[in-house]
C-alpha positions as CSV (number, residue, x, y, z in Angstrom):
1,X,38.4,-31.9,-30.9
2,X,36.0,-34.0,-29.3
3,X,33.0,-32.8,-26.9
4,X,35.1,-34.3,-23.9
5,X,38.3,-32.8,-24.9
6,X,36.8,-29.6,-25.0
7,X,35.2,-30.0,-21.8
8,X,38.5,-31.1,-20.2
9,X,40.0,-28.3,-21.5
10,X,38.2,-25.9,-20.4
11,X,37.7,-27.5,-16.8
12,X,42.1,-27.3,-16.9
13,X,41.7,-23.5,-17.2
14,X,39.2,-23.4,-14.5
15,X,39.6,-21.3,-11.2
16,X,37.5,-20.8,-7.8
17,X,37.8,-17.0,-8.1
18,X,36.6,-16.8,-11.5
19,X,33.6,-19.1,-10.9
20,X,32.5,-17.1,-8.1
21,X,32.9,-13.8,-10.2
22,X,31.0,-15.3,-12.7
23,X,28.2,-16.6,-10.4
24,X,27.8,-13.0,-9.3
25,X,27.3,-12.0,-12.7
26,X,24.4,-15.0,-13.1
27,X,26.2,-17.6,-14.6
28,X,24.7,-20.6,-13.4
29,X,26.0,-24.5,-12.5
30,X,27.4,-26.4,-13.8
31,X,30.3,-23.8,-14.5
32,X,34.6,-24.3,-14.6
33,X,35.3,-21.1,-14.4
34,X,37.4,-20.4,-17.4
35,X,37.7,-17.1,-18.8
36,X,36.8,-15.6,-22.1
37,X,40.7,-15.6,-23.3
38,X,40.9,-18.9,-22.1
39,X,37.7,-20.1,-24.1
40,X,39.0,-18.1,-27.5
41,X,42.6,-20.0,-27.2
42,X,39.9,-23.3,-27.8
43,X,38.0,-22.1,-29.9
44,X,41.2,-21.0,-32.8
45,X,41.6,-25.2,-32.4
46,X,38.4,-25.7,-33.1
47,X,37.3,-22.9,-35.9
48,X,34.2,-24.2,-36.8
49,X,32.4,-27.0,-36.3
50,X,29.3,-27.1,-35.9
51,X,28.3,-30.8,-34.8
52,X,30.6,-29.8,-31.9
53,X,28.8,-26.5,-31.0
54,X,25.1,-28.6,-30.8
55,X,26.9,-30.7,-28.8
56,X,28.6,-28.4,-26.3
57,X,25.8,-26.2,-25.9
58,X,23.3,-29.4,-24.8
59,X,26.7,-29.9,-22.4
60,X,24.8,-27.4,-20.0
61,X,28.1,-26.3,-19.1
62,X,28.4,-22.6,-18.7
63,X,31.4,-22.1,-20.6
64,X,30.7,-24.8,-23.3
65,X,27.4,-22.9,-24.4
66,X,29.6,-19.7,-24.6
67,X,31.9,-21.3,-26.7
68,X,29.3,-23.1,-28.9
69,X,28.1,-19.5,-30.0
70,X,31.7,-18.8,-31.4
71,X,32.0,-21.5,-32.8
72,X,28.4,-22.0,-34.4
73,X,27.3,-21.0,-37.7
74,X,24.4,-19.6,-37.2
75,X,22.7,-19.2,-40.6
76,X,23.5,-22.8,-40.7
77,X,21.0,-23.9,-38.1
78,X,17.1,-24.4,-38.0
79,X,14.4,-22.4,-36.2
80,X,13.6,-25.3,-34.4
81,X,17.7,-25.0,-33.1
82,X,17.3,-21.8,-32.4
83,X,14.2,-21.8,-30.5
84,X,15.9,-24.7,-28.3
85,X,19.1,-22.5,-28.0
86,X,16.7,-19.5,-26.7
87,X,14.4,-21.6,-24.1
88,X,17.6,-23.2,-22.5
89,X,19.7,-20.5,-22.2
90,X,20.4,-20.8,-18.4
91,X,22.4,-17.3,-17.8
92,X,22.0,-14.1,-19.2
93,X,25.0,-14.4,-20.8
94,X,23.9,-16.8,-23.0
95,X,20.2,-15.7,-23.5
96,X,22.1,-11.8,-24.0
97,X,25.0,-12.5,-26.2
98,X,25.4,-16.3,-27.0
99,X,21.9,-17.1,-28.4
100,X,21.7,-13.4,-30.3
101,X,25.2,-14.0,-32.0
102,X,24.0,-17.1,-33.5
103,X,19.8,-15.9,-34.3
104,X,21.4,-12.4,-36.4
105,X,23.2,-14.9,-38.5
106,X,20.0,-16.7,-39.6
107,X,17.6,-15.7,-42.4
108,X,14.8,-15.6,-40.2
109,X,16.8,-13.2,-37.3
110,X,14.3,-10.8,-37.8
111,X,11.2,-12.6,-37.3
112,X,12.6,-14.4,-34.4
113,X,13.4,-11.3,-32.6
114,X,9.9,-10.1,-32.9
115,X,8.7,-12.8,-31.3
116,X,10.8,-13.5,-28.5
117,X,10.6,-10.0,-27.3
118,X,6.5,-10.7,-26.9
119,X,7.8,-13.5,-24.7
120,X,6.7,-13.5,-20.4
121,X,10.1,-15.2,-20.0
122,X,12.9,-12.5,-19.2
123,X,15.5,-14.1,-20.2
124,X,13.7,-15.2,-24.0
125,X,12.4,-11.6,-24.4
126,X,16.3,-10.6,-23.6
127,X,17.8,-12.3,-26.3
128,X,14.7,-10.8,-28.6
129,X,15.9,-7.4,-28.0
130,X,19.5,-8.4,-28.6
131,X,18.7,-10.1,-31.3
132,X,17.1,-7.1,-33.2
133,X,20.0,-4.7,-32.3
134,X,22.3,-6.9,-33.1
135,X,20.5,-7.2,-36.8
136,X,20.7,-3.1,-36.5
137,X,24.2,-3.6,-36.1
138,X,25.3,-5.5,-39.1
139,X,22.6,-4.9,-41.8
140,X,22.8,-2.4,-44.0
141,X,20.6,0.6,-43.4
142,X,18.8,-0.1,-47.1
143,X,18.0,-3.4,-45.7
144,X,16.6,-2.6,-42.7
145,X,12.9,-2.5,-41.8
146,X,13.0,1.4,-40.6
147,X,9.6,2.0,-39.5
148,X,9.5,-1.1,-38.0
149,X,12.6,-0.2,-35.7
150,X,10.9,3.0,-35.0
151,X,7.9,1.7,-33.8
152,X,10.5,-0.6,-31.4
153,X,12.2,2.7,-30.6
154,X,8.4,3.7,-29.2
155,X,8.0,0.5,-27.6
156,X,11.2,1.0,-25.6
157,X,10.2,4.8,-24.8
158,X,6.5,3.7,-23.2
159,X,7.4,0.6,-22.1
160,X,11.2,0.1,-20.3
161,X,10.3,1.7,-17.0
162,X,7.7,-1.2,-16.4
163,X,9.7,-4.5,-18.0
164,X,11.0,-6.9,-16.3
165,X,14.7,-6.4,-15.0
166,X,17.1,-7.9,-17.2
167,X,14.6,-6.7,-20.2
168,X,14.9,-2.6,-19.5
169,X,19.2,-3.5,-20.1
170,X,18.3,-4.8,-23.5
171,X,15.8,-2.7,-24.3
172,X,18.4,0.3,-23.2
173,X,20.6,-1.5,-25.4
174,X,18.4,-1.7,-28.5
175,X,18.0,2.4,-28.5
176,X,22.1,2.4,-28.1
177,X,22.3,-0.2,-31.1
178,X,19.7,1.4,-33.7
179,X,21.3,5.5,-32.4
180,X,24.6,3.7,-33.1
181,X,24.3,2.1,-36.4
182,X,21.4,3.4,-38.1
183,X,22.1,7.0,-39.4
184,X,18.5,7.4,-40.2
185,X,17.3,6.4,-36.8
186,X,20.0,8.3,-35.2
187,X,18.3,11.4,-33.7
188,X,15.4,9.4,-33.2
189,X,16.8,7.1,-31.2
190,X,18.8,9.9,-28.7
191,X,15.5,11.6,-28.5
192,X,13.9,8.1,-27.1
193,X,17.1,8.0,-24.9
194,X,16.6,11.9,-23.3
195,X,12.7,10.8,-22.4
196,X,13.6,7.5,-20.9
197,X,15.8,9.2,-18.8
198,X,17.9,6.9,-16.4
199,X,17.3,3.1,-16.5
200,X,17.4,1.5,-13.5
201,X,18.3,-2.2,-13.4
202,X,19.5,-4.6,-10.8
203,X,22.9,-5.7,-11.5
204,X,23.1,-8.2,-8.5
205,X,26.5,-7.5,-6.4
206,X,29.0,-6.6,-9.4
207,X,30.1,-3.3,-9.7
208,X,28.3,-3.4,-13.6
209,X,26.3,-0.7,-14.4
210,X,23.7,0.4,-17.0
211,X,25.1,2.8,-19.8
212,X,23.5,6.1,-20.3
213,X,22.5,6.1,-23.8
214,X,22.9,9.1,-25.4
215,X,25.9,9.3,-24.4
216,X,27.3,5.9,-25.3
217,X,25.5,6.6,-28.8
218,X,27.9,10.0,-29.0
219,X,30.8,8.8,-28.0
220,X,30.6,6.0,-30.6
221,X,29.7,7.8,-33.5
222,X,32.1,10.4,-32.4
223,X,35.5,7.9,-32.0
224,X,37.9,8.1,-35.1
225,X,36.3,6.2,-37.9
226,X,32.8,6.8,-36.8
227,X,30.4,3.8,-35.8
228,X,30.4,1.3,-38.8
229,X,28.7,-1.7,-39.1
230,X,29.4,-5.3,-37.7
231,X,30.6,-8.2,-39.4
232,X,30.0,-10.4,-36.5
233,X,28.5,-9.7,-32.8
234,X,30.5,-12.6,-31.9
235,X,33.0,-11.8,-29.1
């Protein structure tokens, strides 16, 4: 498919009532309004390409950055892509999810992630901490810089009452991802989650709502199978 047939295509699946659901949830213009489904049915056309996700993501369209991170390789792309990616990420669903999908996938993920969580930029320091959970997620324990993470795990304890907004949700989310998927870090991480206490984060007018972490940590480890590691964070 070709940038314009993808953008046509995903303008055809667009609605009023999803744009303005998705607007309350920061999405920013220019945005069709498609859902998720409705970008996934796209992207088993497209598979992977990744000319096409460069392209769709420089789009600006909501929904076509999205869809470039599913459809992006992201050990395939440079630091310089990735660090363009990061600084135009217009909604926090991109800088949260779209540009962390891609940055775990590179060689560098962990590197990157340092550095963008050092960042005054909310929204760059977001995908940081997404970034390094997500690598938590999907690396092997054995891999894995531990002390490292725990020194993170101390960051997050000291320092999530005083971040910026969007950056105490990641942060919450880094001690769910390394209590999740690092047995070794495990009790360390619900122990940072019982001193933090509740995070408090404004979620603009949605009905979304910060997860407690200890007990989203439990309850994962705890459904059948247990928590095992990622293949992809891509979703």
């Amino acid at each position: 498919m070709t940038l314009q047939e993808v953008l046509d295509a995903i303008k055809a699946y667009g609605s009023a009532s999803t744009k303005n659901t998705m607007m309350k949830h920061g999405c920013r213009e220019p945005i069709y309004g498609a859902k998720v489904a409705d970008l996934k049915v796209i992207q088993k056309k497209i598979k992977k390409d990744q000319a096409l996700a460069l392209a769709l993501y420089e789009s600006g369209v909501y929904e076509a950055m999205y869809l470039a991170g599913l459809v992006a390789d992201g050990s395939a792309m440079t630091e310089k892509q990735l660090q363009h990616w990061v600084e135009h990420a217009k909604s926090p669903a991109i800088s949260e999810y779209t540009v962390p999908w891609v940055t775990a996938e590179h060689p560098q993920a962990w590197k990157l992630g340092l550095k963008w969580i050092d960042s005054k930029d909310e929204q760059i320091a977001c995908s940081g901490w997404n970034t390094l959970s997500g690598i938590a997620s999907m690396k092997p324990d054995e891999e894995l810089d531990i002390p490292k993470l725990k020194e993170l795990l101390k960051r997050v304890e000291t320092g999530i009452h005083t971040a910026p907004n969007r950056v105490r949700y990641a942060m919450n989310g880094f001690v769910i991802g390394v209590g999740t998927y690092v047995d070794v870090l495990n009790k360390e991480a619900i122990a940072v989650a019982r001193k933090v206490g509740v995070v408090s984060v404004n979620m603009g007018d949605t009905a979304c709502k910060v997860p407690a972490a200890e007990d989203y940590i439990n309850a994962s480890r705890n459904r059948p199978g247990g928590a095992k590691k990622k293949r992809t964070l891509k979703c």
